[in-house]
Biotite code that builds the C-alpha atoms (Angstrom):
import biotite.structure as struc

atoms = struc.array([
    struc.Atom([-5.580, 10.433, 3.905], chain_id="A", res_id=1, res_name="UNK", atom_name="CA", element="C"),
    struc.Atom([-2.051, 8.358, 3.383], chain_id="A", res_id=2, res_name="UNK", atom_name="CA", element="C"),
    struc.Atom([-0.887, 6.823, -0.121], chain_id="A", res_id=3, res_name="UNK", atom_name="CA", element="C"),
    struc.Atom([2.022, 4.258, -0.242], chain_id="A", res_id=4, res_name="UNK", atom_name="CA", element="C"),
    struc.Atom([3.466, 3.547, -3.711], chain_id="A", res_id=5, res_name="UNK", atom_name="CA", element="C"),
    struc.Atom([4.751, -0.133, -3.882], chain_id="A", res_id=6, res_name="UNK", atom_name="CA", element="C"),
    struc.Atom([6.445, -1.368, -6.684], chain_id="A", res_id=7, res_name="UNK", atom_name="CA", element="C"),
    struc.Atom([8.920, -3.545, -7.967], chain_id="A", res_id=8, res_name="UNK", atom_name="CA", element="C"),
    struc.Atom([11.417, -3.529, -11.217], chain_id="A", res_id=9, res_name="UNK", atom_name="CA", element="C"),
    struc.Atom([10.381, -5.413, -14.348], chain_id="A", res_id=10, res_name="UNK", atom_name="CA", element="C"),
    struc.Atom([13.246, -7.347, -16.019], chain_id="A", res_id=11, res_name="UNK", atom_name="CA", element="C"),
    struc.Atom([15.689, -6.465, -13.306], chain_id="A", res_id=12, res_name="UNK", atom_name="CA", element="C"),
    struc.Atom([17.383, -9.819, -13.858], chain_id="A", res_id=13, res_name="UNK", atom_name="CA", element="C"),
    struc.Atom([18.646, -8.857, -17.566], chain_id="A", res_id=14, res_name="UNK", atom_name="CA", element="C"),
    struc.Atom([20.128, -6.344, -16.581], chain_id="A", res_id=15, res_name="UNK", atom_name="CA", element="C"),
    struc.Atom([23.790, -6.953, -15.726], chain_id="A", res_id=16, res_name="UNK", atom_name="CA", element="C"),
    struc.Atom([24.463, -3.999, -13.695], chain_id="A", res_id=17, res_name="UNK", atom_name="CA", element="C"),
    struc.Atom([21.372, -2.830, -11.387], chain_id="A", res_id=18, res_name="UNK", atom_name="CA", element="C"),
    struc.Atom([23.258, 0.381, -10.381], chain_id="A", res_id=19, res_name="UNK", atom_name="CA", element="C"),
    struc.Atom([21.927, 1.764, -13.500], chain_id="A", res_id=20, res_name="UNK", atom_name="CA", element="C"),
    struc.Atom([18.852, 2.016, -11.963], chain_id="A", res_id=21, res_name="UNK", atom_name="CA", element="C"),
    struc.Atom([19.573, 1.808, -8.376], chain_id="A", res_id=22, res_name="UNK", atom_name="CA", element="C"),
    struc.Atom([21.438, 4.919, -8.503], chain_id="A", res_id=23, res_name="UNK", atom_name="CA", element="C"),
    struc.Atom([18.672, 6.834, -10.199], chain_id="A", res_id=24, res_name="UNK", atom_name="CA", element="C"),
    struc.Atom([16.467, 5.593, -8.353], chain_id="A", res_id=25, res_name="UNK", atom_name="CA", element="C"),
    struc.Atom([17.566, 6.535, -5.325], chain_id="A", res_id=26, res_name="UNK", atom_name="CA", element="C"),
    struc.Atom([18.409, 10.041, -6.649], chain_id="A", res_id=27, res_name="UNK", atom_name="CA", element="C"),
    struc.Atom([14.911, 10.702, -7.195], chain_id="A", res_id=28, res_name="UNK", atom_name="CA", element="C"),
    struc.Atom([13.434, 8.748, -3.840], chain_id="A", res_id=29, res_name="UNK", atom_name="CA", element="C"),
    struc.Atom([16.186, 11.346, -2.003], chain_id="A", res_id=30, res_name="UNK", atom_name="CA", element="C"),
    struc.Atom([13.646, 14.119, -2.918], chain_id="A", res_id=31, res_name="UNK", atom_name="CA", element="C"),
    struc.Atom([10.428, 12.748, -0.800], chain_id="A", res_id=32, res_name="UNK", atom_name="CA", element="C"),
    struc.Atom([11.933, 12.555, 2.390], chain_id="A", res_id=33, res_name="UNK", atom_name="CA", element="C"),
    struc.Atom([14.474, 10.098, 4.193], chain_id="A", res_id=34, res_name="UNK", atom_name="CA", element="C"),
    struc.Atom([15.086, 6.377, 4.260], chain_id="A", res_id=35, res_name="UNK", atom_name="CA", element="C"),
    struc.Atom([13.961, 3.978, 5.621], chain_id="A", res_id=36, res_name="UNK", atom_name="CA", element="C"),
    struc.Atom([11.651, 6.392, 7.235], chain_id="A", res_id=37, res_name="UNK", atom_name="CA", element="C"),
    struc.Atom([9.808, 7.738, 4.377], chain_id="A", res_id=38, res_name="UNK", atom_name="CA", element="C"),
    struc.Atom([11.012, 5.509, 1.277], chain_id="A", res_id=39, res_name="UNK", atom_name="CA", element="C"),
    struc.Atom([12.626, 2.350, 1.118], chain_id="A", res_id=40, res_name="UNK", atom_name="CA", element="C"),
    struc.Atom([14.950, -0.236, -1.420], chain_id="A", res_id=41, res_name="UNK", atom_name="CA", element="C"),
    struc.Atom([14.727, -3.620, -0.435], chain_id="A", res_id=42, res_name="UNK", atom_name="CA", element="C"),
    struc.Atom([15.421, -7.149, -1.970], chain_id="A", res_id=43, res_name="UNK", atom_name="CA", element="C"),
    struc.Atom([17.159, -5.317, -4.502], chain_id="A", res_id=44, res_name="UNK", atom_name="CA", element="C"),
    struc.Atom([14.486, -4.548, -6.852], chain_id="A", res_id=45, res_name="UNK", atom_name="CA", element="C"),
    struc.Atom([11.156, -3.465, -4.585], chain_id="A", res_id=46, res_name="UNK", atom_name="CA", element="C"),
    struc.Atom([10.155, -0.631, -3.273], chain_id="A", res_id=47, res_name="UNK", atom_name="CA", element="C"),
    struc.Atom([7.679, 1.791, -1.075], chain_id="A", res_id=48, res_name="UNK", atom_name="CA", element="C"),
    struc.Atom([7.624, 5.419, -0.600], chain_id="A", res_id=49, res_name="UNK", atom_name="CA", element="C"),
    struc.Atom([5.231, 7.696, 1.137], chain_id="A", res_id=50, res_name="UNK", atom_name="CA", element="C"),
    struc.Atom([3.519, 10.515, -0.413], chain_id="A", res_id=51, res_name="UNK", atom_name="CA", element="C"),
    struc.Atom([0.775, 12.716, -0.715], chain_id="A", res_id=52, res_name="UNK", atom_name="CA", element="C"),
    struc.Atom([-2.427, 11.121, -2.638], chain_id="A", res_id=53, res_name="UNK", atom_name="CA", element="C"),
    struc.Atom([-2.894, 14.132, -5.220], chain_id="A", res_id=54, res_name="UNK", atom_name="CA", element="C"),
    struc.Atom([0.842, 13.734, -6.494], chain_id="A", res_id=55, res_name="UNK", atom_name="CA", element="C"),
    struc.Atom([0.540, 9.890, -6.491], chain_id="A", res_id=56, res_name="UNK", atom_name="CA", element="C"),
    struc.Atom([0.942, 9.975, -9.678], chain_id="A", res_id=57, res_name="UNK", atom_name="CA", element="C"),
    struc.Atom([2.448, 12.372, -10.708], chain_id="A", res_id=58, res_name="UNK", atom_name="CA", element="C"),
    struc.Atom([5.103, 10.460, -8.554], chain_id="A", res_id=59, res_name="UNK", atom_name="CA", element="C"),
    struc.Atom([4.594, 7.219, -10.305], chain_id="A", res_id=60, res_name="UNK", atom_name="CA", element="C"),
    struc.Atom([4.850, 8.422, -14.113], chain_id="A", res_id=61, res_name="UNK", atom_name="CA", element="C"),
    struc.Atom([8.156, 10.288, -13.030], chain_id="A", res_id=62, res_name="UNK", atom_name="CA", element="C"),
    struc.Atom([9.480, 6.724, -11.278], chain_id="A", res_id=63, res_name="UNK", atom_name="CA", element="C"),
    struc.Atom([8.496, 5.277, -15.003], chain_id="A", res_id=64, res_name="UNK", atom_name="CA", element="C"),
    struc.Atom([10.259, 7.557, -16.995], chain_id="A", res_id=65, res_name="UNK", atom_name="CA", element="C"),
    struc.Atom([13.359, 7.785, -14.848], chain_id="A", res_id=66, res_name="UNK", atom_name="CA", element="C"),
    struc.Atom([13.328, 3.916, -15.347], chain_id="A", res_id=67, res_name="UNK", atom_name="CA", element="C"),
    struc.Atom([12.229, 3.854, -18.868], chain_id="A", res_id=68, res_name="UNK", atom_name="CA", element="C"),
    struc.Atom([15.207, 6.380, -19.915], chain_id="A", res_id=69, res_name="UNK", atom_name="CA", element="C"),
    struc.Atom([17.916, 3.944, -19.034], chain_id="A", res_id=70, res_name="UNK", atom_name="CA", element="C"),
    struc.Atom([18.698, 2.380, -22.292], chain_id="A", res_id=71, res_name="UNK", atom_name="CA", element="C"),
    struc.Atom([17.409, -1.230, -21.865], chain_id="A", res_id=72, res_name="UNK", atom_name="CA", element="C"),
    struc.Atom([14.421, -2.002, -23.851], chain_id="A", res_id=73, res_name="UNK", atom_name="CA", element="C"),
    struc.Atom([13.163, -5.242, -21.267], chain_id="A", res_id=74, res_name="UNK", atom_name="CA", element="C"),
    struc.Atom([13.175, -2.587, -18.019], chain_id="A", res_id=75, res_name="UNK", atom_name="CA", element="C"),
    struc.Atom([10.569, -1.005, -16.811], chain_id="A", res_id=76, res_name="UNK", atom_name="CA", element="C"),
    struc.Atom([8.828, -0.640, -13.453], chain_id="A", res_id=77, res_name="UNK", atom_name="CA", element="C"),
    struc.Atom([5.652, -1.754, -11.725], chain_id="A", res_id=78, res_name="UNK", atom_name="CA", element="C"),
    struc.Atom([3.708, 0.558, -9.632], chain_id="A", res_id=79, res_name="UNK", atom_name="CA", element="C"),
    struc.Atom([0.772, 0.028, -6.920], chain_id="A", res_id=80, res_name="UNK", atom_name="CA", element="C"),
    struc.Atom([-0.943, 3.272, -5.428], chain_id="A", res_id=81, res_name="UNK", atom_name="CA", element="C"),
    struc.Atom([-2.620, 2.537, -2.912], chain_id="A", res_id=82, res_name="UNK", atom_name="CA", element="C"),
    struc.Atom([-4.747, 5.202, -0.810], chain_id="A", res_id=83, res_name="UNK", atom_name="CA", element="C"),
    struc.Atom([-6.330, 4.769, 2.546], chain_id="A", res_id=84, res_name="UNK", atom_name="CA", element="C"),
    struc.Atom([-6.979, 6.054, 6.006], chain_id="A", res_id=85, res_name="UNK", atom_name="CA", element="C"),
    struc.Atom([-4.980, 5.833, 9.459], chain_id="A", res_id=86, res_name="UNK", atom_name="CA", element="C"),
    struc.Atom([-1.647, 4.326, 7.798], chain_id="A", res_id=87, res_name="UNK", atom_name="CA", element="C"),
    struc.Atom([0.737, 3.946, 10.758], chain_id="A", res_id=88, res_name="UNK", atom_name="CA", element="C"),
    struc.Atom([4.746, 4.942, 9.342], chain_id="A", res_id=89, res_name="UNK", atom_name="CA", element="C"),
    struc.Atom([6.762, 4.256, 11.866], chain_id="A", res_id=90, res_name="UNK", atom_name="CA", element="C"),
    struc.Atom([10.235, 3.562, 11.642], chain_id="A", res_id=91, res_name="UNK", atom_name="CA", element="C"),
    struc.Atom([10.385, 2.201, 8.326], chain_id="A", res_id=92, res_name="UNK", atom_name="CA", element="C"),
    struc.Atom([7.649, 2.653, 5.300], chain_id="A", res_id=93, res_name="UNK", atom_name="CA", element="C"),
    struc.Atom([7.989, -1.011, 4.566], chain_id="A", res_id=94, res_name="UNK", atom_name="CA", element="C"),
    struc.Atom([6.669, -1.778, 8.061], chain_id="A", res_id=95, res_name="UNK", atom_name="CA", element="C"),
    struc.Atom([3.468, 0.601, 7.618], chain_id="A", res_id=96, res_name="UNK", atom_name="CA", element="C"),
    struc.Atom([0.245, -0.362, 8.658], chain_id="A", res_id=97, res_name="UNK", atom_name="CA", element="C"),
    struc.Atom([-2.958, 0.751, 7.570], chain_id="A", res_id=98, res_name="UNK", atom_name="CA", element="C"),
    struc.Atom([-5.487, 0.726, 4.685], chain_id="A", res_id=99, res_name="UNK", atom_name="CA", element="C"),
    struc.Atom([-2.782, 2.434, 2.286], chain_id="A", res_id=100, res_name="UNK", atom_name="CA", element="C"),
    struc.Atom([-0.111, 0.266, 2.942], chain_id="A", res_id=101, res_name="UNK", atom_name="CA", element="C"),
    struc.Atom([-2.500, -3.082, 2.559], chain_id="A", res_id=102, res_name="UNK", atom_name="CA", element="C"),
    struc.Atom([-3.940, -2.104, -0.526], chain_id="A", res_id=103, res_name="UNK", atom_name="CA", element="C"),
    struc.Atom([-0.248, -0.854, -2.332], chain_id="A", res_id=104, res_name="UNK", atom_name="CA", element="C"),
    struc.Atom([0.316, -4.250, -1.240], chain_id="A", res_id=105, res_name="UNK", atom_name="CA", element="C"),
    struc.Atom([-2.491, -6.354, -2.362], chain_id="A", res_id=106, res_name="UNK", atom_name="CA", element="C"),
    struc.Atom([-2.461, -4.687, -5.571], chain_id="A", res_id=107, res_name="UNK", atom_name="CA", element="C"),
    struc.Atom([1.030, -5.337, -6.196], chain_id="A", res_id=108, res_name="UNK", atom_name="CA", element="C"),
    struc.Atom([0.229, -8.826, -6.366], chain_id="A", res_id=109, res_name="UNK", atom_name="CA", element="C"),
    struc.Atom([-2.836, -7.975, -8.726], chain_id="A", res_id=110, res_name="UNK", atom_name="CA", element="C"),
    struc.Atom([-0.916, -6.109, -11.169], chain_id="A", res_id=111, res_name="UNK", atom_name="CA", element="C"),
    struc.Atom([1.482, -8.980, -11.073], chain_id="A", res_id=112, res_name="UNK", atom_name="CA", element="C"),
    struc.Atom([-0.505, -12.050, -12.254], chain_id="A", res_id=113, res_name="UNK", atom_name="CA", element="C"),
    struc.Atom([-2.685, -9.150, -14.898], chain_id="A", res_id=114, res_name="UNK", atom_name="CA", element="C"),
    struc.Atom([1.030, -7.863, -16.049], chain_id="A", res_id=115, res_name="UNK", atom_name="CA", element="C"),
    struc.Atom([-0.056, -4.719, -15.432], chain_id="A", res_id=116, res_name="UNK", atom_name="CA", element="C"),
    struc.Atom([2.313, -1.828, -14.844], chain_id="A", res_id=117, res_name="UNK", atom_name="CA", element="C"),
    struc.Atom([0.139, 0.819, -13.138], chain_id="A", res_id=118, res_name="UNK", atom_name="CA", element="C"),
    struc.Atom([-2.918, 0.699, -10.860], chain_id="A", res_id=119, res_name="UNK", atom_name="CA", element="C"),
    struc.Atom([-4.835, 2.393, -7.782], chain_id="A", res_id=120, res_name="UNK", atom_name="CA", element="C"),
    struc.Atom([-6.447, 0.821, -5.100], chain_id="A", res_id=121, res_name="UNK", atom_name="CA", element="C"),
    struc.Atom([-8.430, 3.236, -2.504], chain_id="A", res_id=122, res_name="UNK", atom_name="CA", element="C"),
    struc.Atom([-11.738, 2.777, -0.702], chain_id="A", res_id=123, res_name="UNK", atom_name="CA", element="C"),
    struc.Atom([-13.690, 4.453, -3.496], chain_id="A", res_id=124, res_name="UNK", atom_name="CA", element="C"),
    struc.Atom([-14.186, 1.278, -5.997], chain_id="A", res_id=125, res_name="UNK", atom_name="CA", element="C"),
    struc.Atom([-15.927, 3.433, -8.228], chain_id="A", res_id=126, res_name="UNK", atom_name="CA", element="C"),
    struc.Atom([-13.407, 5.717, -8.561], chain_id="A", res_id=127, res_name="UNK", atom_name="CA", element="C"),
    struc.Atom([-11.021, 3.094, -9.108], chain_id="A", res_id=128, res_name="UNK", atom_name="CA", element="C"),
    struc.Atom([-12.383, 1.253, -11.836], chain_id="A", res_id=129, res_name="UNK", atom_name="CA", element="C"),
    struc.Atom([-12.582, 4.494, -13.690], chain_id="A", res_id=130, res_name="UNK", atom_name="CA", element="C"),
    struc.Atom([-9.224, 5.117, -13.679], chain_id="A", res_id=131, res_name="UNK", atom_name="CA", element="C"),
    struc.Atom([-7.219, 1.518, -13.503], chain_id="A", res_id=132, res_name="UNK", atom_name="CA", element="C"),
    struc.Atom([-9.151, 1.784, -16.987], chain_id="A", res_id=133, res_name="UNK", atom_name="CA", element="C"),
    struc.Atom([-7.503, 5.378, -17.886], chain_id="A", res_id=134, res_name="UNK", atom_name="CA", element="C"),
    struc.Atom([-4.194, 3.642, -16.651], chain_id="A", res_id=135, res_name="UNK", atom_name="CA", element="C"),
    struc.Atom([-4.198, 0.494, -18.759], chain_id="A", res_id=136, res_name="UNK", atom_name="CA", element="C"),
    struc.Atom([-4.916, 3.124, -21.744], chain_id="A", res_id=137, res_name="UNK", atom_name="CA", element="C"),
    struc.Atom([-1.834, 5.403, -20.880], chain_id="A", res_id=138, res_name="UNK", atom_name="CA", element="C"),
    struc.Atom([0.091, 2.614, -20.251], chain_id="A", res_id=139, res_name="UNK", atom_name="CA", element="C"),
    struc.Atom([-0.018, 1.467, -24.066], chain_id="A", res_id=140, res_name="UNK", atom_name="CA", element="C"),
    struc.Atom([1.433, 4.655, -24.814], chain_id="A", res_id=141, res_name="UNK", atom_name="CA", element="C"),
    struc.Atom([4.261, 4.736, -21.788], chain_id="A", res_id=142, res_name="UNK", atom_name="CA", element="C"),
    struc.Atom([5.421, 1.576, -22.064], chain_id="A", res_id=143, res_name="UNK", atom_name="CA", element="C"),
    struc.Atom([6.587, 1.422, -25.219], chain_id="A", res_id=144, res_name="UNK", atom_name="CA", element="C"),
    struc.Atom([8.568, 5.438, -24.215], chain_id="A", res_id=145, res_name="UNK", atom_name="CA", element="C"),
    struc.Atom([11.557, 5.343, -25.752], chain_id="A", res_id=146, res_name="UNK", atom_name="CA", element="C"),
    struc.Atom([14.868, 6.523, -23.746], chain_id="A", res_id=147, res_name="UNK", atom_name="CA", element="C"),
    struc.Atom([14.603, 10.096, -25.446], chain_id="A", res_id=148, res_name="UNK", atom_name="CA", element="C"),
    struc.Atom([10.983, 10.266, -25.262], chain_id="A", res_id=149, res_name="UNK", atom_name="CA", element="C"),
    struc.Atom([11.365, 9.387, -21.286], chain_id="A", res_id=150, res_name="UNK", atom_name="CA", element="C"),
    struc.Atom([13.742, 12.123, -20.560], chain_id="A", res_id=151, res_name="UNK", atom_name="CA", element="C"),
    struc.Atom([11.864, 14.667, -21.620], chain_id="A", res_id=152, res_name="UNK", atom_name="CA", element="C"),
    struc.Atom([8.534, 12.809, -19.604], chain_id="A", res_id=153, res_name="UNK", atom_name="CA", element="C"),
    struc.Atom([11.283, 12.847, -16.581], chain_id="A", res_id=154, res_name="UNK", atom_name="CA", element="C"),
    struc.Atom([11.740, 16.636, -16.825], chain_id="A", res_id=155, res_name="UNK", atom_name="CA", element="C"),
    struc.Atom([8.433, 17.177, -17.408], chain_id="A", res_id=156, res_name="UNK", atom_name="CA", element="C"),
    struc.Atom([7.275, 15.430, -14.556], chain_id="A", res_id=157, res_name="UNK", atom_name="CA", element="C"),
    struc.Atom([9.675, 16.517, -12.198], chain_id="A", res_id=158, res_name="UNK", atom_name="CA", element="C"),
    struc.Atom([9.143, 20.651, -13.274], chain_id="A", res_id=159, res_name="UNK", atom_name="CA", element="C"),
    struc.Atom([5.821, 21.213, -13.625], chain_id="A", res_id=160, res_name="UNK", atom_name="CA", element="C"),
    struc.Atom([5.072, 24.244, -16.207], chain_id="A", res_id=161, res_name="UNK", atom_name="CA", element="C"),
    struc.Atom([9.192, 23.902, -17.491], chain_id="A", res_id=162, res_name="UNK", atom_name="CA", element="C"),
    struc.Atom([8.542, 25.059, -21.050], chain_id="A", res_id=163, res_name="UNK", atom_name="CA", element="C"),
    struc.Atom([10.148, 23.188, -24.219], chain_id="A", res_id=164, res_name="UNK", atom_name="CA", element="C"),
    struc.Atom([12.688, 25.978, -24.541], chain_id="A", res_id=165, res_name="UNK", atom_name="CA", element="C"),
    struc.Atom([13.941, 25.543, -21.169], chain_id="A", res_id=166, res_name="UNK", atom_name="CA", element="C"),
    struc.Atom([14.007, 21.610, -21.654], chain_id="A", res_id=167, res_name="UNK", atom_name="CA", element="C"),
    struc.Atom([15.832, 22.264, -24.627], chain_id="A", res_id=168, res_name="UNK", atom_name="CA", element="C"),
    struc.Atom([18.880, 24.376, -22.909], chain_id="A", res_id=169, res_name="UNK", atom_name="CA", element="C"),
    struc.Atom([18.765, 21.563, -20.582], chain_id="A", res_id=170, res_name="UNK", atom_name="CA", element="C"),
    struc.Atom([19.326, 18.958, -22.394], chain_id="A", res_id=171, res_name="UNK", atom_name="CA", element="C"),
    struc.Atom([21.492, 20.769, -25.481], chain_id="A", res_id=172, res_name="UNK", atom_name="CA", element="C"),
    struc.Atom([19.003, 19.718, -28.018], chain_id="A", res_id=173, res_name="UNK", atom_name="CA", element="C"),
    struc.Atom([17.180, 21.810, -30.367], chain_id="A", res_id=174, res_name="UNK", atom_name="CA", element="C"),
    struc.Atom([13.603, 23.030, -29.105], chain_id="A", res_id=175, res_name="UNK", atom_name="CA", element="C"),
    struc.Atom([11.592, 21.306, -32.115], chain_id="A", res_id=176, res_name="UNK", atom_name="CA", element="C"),
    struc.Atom([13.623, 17.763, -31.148], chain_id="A", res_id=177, res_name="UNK", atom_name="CA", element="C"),
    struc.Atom([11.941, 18.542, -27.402], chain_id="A", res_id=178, res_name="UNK", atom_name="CA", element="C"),
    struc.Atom([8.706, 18.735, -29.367], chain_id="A", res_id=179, res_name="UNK", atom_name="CA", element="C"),
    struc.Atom([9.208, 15.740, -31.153], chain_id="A", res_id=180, res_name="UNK", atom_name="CA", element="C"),
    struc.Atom([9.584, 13.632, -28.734], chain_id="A", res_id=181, res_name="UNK", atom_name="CA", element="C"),
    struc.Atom([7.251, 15.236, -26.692], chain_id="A", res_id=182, res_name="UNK", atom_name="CA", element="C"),
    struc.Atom([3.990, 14.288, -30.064], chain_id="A", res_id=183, res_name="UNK", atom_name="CA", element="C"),
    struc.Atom([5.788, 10.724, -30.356], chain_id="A", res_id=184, res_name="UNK", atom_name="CA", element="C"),
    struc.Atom([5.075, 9.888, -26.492], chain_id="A", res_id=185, res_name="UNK", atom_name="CA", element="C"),
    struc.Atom([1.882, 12.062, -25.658], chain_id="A", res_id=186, res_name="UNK", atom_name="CA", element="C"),
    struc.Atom([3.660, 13.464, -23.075], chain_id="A", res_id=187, res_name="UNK", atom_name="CA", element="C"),
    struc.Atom([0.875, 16.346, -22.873], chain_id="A", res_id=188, res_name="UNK", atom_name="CA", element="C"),
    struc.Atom([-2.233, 14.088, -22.645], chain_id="A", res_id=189, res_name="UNK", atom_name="CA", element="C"),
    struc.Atom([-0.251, 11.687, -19.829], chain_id="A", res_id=190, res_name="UNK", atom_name="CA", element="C"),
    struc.Atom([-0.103, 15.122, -18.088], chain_id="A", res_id=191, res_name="UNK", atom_name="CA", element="C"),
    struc.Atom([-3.635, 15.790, -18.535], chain_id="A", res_id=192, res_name="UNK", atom_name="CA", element="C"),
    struc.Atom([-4.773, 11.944, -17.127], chain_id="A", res_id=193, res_name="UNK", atom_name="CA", element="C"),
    struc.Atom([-2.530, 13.603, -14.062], chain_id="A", res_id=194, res_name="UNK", atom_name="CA", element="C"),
    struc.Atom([-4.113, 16.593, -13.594], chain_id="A", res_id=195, res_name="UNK", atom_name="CA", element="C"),
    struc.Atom([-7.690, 14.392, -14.413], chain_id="A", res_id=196, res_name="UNK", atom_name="CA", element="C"),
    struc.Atom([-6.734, 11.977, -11.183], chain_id="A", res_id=197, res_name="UNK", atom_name="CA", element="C"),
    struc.Atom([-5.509, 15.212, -8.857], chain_id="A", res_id=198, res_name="UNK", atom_name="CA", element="C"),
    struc.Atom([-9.450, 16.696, -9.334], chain_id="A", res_id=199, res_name="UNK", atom_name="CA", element="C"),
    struc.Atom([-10.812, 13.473, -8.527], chain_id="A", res_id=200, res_name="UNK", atom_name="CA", element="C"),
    struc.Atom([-8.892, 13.379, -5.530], chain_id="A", res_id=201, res_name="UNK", atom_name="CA", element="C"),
    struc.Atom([-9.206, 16.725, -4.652], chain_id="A", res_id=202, res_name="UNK", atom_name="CA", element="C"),
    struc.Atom([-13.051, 15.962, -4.846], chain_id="A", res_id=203, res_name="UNK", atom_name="CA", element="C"),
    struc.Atom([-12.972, 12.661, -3.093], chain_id="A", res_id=204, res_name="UNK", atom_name="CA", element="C"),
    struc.Atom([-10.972, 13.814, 0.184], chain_id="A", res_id=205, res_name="UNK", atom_name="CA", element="C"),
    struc.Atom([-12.949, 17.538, 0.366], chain_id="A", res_id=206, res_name="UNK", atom_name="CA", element="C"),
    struc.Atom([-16.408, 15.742, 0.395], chain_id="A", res_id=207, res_name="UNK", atom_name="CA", element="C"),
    struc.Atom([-17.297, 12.575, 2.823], chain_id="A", res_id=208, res_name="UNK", atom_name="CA", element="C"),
    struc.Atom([-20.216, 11.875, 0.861], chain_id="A", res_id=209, res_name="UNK", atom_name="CA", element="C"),
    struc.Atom([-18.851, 12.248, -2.696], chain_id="A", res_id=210, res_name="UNK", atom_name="CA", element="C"),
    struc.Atom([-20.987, 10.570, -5.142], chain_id="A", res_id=211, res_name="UNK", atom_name="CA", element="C"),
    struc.Atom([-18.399, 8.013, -5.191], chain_id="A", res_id=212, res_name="UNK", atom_name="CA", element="C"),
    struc.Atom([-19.519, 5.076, -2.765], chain_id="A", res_id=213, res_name="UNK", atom_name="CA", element="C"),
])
């Protein structure tokens, strides 16, 4: 099983300086392996990485918030999952081939023309429609984040289990201003939609013939 995230940067144009997200961005990429191999920046404001299909997204909600911290109300991020079998990587990600990298693709385009911010595509249409549904719910929620709200989401995110108290020493805030932002964003329930779409995966890919057609 191979997942390719595609996505591109919404608003990148009003923003005068894209190394405010650039640079973030490729601090975080950095962590999932090497580029172009494994992750790649190209025409400035698209993207593809390789990853594993339970932390998806996990992986796309911390991409969000790292964008959605930066303190520009009009940027935010688009984000395709797209999961499939016998993806090719060869030298670059962005010249994958395989079911993953066709349907990140694909749905790019989708989520495009729908402005939609976050969707999965995967053999399982079933399983899809279920959650591109839980997705277009969360995203109601996400993308109005505010830049406080998305740094704790990015820490979150990016430290599973971290508790409030250590976010707090982190950040040199008091723990009940972690909290707050933590209610005003749902921070808790996005994490619960993640840990919602890593069972369903972890059923999907440990049964051929899950109930899901």
């Amino acid at each position: 099983m191979e997942t390719t995230i595609t996505g591109d940067i919404v608003q990148s144009r009003a923003v005068d300086q894209p190394d405010i997200w650039l640079g973030p961005l490729k601090n975080l990429f950095k962590n999932f392996g090497d580029t172009p191999k494994d992750w790649e920046i190209y025409r400035g404001d698209s993207f593809q990485l390789k990853v594993e299909a339970r932390e998806a997204l996990r992986i796309a909600i911390l991409i969000k918030s790292i964008i959605k911290k930066i303190d520009k109300k009009k940027l935010d991020v688009r984000l395709a999952i797209g999961i499939g079998d016998d993806a090719k990587y060869v030298n670059r990600v962005s010249e994958a081939t395989g079911e993953a990298f066709v349907y990140s693709g694909e749905l790019l385009e989708e989520l495009k023309e729908k402005k939609i911010h976050l969707g999965v595509k995967s053999k399982w249409p079933d399983f899809d429609k279920e959650l591109n549904m839980m997705f277009k719910l969360a995203l109601v929620i996400m993308n109005s984040w505010t830049s406080n709200t998305a740094e704790v989401a990015a820490i979150l995110f990016k430290v599973p289990g971290i508790t409030q108290v250590e976010i707090s020493k982190r950040l040199g805030i008091a723990q009940s201003s972690v909290n707050d932002r933590i209610k005003r964003g749902s921070v808790y329930e996005i994490i619960e939609l993640d840990q919602y779409y890593r069972d369903r995966i972890d059923t999907l890919t440990s049964n051929q013939y899950s109930y899901y057609p």
